[in-house]
MMTF fields as JSON, N, C-alpha, C and O atoms, coordinates in Angstrom:
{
  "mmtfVersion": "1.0.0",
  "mmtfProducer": "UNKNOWN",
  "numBonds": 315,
  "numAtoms": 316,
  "numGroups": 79,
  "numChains": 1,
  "numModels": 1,
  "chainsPerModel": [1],
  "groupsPerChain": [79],
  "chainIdList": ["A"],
  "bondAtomList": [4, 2, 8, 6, 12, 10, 16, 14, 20, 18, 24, 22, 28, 26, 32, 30, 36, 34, 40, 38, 44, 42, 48, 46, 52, 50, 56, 54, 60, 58, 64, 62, 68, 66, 72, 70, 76, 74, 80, 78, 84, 82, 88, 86, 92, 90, 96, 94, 100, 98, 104, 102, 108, 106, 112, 110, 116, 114, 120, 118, 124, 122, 128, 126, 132, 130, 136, 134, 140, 138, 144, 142, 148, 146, 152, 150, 156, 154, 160, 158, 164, 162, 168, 166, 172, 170, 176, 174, 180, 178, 184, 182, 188, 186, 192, 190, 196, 194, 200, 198, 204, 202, 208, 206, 212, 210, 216, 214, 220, 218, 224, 222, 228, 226, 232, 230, 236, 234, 240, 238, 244, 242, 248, 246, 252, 250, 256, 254, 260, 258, 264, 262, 268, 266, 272, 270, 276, 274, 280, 278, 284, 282, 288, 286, 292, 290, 296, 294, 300, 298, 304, 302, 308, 306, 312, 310],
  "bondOrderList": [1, 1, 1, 1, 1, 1, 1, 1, 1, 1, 1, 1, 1, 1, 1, 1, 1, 1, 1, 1, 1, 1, 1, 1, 1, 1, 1, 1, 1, 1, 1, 1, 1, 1, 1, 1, 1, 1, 1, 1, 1, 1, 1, 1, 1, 1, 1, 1, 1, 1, 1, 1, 1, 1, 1, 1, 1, 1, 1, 1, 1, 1, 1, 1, 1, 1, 1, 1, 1, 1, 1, 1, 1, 1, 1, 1, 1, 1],
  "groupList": [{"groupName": "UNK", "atomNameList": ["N", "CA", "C", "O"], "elementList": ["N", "C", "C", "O"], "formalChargeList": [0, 0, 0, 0], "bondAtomList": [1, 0, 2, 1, 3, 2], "bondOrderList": [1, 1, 2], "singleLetterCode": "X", "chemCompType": "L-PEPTIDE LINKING"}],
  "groupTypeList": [0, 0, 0, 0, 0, 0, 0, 0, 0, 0, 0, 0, 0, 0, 0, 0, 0, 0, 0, 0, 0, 0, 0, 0, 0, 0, 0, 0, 0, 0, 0, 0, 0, 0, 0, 0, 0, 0, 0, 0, 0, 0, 0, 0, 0, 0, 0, 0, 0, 0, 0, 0, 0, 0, 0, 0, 0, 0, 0, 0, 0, 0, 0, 0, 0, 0, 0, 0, 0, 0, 0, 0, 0, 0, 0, 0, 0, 0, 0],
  "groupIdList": [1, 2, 3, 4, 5, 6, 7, 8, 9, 10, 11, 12, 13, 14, 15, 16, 17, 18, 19, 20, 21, 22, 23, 24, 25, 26, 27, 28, 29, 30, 31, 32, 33, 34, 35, 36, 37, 38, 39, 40, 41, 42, 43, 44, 45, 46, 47, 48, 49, 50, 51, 52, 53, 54, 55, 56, 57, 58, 59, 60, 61, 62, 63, 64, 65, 66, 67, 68, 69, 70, 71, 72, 73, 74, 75, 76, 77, 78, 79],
  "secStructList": [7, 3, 3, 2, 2, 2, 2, 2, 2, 2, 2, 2, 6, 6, 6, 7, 7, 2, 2, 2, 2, 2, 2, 2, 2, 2, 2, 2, 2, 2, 2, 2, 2, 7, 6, 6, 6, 7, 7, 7, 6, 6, 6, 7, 3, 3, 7, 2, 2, 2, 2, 2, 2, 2, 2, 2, 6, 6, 6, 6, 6, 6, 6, 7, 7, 7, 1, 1, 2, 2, 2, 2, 2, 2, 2, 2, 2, 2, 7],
  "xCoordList": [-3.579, -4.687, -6.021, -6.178, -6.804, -8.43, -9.145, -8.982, -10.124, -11.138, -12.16, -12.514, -12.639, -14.036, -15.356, -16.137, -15.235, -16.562, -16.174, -17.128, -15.07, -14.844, -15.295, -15.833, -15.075, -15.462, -16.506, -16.859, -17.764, -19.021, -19.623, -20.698, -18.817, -19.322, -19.316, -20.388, -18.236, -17.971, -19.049, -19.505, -19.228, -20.17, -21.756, -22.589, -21.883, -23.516, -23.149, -23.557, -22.543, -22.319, -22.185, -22.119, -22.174, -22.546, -24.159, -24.484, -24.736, -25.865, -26.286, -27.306, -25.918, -26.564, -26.746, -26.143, -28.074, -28.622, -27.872, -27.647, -27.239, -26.709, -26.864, -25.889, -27.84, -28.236, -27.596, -26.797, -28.393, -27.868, -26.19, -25.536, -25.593, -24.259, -23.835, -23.422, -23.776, -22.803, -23.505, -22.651, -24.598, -24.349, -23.769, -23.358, -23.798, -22.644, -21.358, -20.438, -21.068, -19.588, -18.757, -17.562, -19.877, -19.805, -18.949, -17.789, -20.285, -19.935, -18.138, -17.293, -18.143, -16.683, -15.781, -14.743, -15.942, -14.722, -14.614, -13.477, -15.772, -15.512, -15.037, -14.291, -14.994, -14.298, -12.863, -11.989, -12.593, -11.237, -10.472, -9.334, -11.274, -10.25, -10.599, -9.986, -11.672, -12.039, -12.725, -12.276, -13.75, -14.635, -14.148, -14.537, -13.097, -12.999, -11.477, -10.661, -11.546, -10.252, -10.895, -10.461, -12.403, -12.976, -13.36, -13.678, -13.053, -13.374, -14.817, -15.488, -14.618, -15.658, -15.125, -14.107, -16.26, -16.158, -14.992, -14.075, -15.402, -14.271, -13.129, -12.476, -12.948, -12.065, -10.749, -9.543, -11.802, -11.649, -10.147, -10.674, -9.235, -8.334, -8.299, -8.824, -8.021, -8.113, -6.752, -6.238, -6.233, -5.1, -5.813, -6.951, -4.542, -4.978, -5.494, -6.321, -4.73, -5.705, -6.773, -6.957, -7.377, -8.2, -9.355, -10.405, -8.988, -10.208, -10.506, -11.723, -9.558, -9.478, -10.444, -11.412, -10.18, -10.671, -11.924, -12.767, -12.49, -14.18, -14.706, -15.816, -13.988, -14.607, -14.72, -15.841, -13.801, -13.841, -14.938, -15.196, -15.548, -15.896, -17.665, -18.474, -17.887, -19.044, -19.372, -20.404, -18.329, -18.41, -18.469, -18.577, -18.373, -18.238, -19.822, -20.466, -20.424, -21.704, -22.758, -23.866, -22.357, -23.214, -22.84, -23.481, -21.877, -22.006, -21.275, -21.335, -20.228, -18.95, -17.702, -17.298, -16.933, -15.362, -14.667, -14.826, -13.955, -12.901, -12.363, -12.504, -11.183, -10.626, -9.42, -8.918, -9.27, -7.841, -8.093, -8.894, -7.308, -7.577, -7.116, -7.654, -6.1, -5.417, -7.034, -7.311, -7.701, -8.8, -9.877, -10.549, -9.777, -10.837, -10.503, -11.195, -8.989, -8.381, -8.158, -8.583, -7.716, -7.916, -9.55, -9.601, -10.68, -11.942, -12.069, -13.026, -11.308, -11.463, -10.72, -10.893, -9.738, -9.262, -10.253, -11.017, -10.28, -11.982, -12.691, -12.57, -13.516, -14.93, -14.033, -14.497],
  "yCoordList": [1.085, 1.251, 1.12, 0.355, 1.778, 1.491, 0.788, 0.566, 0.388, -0.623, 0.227, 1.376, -0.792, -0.001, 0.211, 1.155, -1.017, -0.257, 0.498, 1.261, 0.921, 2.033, 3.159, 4.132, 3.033, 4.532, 4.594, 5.692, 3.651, 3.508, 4.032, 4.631, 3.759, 4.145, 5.312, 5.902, 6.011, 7.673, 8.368, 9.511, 7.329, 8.399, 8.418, 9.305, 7.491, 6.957, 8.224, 9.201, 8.591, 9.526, 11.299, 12.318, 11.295, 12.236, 12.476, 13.478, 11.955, 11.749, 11.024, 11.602, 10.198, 9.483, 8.211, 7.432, 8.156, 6.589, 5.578, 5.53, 4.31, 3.623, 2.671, 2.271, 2.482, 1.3, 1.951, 1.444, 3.45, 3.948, 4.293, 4.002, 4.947, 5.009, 3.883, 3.962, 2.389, 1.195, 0.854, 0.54, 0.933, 1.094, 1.38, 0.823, 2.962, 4.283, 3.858, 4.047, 3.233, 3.531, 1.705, 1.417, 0.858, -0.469, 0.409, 0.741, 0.533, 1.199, 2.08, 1.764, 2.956, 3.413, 2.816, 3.007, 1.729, 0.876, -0.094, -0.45, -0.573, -2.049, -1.088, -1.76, 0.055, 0.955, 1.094, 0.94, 1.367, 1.897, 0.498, 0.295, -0.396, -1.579, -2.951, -4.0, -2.783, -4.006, -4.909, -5.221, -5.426, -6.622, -7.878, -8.455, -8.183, -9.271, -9.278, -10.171, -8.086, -7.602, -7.91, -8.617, -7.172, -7.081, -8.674, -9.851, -7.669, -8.614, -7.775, -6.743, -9.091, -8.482, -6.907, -6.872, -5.652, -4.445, -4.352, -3.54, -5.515, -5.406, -6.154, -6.547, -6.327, -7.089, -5.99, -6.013, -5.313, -4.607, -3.442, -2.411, -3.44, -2.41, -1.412, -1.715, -0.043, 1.516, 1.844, 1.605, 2.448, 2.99, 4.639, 5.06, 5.353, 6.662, 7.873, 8.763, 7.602, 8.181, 8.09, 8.949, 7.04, 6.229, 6.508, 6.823, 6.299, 6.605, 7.566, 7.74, 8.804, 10.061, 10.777, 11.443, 10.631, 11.23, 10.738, 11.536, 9.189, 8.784, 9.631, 10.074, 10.057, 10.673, 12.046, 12.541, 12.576, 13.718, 14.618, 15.816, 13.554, 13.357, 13.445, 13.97, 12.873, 12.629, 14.115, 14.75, 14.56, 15.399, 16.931, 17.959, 16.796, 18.233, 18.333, 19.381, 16.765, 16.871, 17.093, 17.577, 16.74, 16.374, 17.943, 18.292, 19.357, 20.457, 20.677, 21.69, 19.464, 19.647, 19.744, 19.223, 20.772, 21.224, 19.524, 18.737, 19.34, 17.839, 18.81, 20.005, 17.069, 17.176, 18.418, 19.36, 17.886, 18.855, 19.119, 18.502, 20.138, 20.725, 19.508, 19.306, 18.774, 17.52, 16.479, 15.802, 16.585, 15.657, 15.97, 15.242, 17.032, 17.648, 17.742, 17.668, 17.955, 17.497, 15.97, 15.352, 15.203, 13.485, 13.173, 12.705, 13.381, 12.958, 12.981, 12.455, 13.45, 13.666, 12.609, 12.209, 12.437, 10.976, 9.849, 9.293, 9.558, 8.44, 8.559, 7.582, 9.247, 9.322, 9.733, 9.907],
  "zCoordList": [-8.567, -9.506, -8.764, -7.812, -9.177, -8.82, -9.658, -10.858, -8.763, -9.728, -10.383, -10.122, -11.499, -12.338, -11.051, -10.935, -10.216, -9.272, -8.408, -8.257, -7.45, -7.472, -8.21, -7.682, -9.454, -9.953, -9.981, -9.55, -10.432, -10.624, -9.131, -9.123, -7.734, -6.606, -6.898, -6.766, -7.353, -6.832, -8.227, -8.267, -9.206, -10.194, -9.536, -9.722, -8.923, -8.116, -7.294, -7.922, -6.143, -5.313, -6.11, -5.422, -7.153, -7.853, -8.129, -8.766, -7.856, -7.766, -9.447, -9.823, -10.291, -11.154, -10.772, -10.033, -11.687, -11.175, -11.726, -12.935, -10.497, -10.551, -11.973, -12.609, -12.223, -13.26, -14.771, -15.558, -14.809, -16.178, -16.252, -17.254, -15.063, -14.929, -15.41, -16.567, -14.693, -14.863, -16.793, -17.622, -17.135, -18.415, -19.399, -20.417, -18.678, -19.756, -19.338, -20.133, -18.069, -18.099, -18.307, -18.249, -18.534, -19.613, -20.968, -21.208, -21.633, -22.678, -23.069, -23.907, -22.283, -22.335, -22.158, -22.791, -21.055, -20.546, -21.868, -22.173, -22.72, -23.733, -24.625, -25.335, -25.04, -26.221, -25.843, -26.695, -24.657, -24.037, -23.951, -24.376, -23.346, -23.149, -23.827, -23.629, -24.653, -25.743, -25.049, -23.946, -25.445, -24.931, -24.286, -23.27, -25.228, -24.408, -23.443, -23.218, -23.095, -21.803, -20.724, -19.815, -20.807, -19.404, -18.489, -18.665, -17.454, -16.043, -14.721, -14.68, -13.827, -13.605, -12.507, -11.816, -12.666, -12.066, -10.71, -10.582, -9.755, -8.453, -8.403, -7.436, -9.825, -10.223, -11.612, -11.86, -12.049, -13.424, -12.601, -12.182, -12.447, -12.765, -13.24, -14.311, -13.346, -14.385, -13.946, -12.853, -15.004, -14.533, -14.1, -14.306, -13.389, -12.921, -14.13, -13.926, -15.442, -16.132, -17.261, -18.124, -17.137, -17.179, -16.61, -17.168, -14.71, -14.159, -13.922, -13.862, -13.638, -13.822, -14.919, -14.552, -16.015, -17.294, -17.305, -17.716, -16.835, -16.628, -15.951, -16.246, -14.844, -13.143, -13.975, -14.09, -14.46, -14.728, -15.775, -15.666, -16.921, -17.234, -17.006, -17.771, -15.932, -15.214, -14.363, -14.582, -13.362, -12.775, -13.332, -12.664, -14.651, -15.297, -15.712, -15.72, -16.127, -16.501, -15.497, -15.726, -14.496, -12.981, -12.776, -11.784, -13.409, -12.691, -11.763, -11.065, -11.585, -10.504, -11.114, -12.153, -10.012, -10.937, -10.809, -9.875, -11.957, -11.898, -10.978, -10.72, -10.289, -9.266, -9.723, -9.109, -11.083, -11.521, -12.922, -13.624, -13.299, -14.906, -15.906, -16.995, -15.404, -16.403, -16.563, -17.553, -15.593, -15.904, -17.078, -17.809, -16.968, -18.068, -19.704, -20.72, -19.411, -21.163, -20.867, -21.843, -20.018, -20.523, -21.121, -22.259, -20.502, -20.759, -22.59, -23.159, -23.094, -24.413, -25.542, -26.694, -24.354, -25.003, -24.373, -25.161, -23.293, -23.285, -24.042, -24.781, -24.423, -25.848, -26.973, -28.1]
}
């Protein structure tokens, strides 16, 4: 599994600003995995499609192809 800052690295490297990213992707993670699940980011776990469907998610908005077509129908189960 990967961690939540992991992904937060690879959405910053998309070029969004770090501060508003780890906001938005707060937000998704306390919907997806409930408030009081979370831990802290380098600590936080995702399963693969999980972080997949966040990344994928990000990268379609940022104007980049997801890694794979399965990513682009998961993102729809995240939101």
């Amino acid at each position: 599994m990967r961690t939540a800052l992991n992904l937060l690295n690879k959405i910053v490297d998309l070029g969004y600003d770090q501060q508003k990213a780890l906001i938005r992707l707060d937000k998704i993670l306390d919907k997806k995995l409930g408030i009081e699940a979370r831990k802290p980011l380098s600590d936080e776990e995702l399963s693969d499609i999980i972080y997949d469907g966040i990344l994928g998610l990000f990268q379609e908005e940022a104007g980049k192809k997801p890694v794979d077509f399965k990513n682009s129908i998961k993102h729809f189960a995240i939101e």
